[in-house]
C-alpha angles and dihedrals in degrees: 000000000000133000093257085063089080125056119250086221124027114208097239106193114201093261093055092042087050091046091051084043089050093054089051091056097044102045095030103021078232112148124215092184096100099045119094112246100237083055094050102047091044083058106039080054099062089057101043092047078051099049088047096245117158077191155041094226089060086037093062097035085065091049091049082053108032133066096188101066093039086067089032087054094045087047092053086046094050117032117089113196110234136167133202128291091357114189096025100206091054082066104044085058096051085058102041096030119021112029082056101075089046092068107038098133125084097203120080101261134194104237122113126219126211117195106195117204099188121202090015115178130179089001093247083130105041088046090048087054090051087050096054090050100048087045103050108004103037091127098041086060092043083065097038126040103249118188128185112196113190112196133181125161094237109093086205101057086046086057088049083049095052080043093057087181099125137179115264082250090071091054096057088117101034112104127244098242092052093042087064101034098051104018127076117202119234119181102306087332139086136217124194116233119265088246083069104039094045082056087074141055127208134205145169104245126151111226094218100063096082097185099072093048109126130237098261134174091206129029125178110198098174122174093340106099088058094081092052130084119250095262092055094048088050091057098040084053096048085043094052083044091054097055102045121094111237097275085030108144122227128170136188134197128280098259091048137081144177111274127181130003092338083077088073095049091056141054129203115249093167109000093186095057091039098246124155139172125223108251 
């Protein structure tokens, strides 16, 4: 049968999109309900074009039967593609701008720092943050406990983060001194050093469920809140709000912004590269 046979794009009403949503809970205990529609059937599509569906009833009678596609189907929902160092001048402030003020004092301190990467996927920005520090602000960690924790909701791309060996295309923005001097080559792909990956700490954690966010100084939500409906990103910011100290950072991506009552819990430092400080 050829590829015509099957639509590009599947209509997806909203019965068929909450039986397919139903079978992911049951079987996964995997919930849709966040997610915007147009997200969900785009990508219901891809995997139904994949699977080789012309239509959602086939298509949910292979999720009731195969494993495989109903992991196939939650990663697809869940991963998000990054790269290192993305959106390069939200970084440079972070380095000229923001890491600064976490590390004012001269004299070794007890406090402890904890840098958040949300949503996380395959670690590319946990791991960049790790590089920044080493690179400019080694012995500034070295005086004060600085922790990075990297979290996404899909167990297997935490596996790929813990991993840290990525495709040339991830490294587009990653310099070619530091290419050298943190990553290893191995075959056409590179792995950063241990120095680097022992820097971060990944864990499954669903972005949704508020009450286990941990208190943070620094979190980085970046082109997450995009794929959930306006409820669910007011309660991830005022998560996020409740869990940062007063003076506490947090940025976005470029395409987000703060909605509801988490716009009077935060003020603007630098509203074209999403960074905000923690009123």
């Amino acid at each position: 049968m050829s590829d015509s046979t099957f639509p590009l794009s599947a209509e997806i009403n909203d019965e068929e999109l909450a039986e397919i949503g139903l079978i992911l809970n049951m079987r996964r205990g995997f919930s849709m309900s966040a997610y915007k529609d147009k997200y969900l059937i785009r990508r219901v599509n891809i995997r139904m074009r994949s699977a080789r569906c012309k239509d959602v009833a086939e298509y949910c009678n292979l999720l009731r039967q195969s494993e495989q596609e109903l992991d196939q189907l939650q990663k697809v929902l869940t991963i998000h593609v990054s790269q290192f160092f993305r959106n390069p001048s939200m970084f440079e402030k972070l380095r000229t701008e923001i890491l600064p003020n976490f590390f004012k004092g001269e004299q070794d301190t007890e406090e402890n720092l904890l840098f958040w990467c949300l949503g996380c996927a395959g670690g590319e920005e946990p791991y960049s943050l790790a590089l920044l520090l080493r690179e400019h602000y080694n012995r500034e960690i070295r005086r004060t406990q600085t922790r990075i924790l990297g979290t996404d909701i899909d167990a297997e791309t935490l596996v790929v983060a813990q991993q840290a060996e990525y495709s040339a295309d991830r490294l587009l923005e990653v310099s070619p001194g530091l290419q050298e001097h943190y990553f290893r080559q191995n075959g056409a792909r590179f792995r950063l050093i241990p120095e680097i990956r022992e820097m971060v700490t990944f864990m499954q954690g669903d972005i949704t469920n508020v009450e286990k966010y941990v208190a943070s100084n620094l979190v980085l939500c970046r082109n997450t809140l995009i794929y959930f409906n306006r409820p669910d990103q007011e309660k991830i910011l005022n998560g996020i709000a409740d869990i940062l100290p007063p003076g506490g950072i947090l940025v976005l991506g470029k395409s987000e912004t703060l909605i509801g009552e988490a716009r009077r819990r935060f003020v603007p430092i630098w509203p074209v590269e999403r960074i905000y400080r923690r009123i």
